[in-house]
C-alpha positions in Angstrom: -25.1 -130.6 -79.2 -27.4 -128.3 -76.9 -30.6 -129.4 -76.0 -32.7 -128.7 -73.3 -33.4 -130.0 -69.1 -36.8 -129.0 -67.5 -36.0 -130.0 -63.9 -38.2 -130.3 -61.2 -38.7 -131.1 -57.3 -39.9 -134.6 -56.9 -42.3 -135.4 -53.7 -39.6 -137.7 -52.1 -37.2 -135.3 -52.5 -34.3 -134.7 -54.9 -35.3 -133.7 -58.5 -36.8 -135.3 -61.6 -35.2 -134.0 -65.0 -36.7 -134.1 -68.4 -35.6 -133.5 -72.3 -38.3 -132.2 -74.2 -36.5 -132.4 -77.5 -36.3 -136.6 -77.2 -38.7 -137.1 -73.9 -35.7 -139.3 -71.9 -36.7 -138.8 -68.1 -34.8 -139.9 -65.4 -34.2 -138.2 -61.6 -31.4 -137.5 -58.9 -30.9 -136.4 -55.6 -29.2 -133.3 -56.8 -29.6 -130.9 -59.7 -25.8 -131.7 -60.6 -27.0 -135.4 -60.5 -30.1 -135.2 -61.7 -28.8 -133.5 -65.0 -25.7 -135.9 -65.3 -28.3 -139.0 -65.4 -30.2 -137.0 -67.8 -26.9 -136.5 -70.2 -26.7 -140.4 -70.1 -29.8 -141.3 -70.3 -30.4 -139.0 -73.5 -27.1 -139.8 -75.1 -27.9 -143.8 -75.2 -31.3 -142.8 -76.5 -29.6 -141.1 -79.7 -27.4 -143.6 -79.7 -30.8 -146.0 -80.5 -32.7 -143.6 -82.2 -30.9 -141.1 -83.6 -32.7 -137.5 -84.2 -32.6 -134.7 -86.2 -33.4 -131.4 -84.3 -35.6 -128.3 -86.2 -34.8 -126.1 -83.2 -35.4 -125.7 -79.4 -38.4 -126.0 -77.3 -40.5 -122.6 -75.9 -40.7 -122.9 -72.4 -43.2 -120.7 -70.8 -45.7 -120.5 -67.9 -49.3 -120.5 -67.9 -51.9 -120.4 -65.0 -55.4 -122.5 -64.1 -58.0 -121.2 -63.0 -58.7 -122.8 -59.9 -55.3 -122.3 -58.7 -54.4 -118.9 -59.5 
């Protein structure tokens, strides 16, 4: 099964990885890291609560105002 990682830079360093498709969260020092903990952590969430999947996520970008 392919689903999808949105990773991002934490403050303290290292990165914090999410799965939009089931909303498991977790973080690592390393993208390589970060993503493996995300892989376990989303596989024993289907294991709880399995899920059925009526396609992938749009990921796009969009810009505020004040920061533009």
């Amino acid at each position: 099964m392919e689903l999808t990682a949105i990773l991002t830079p934490a403050p303290e360093g290292g990165y914090v990885a999410l799965n939009p498709e089931t909303g498991t969260t977790t973080q690592g020092e390393t993208v390589e890291e970060a993503l493996s903990n995300l892989r376990e952590a989303t596989e024993l969430y289907l294991e709880e609560f399995p899920t059925t999947f009526i396609g992938r996520p749009l990921l796009t970008t969009f810009r505020v105002g004040a920061y533009a």
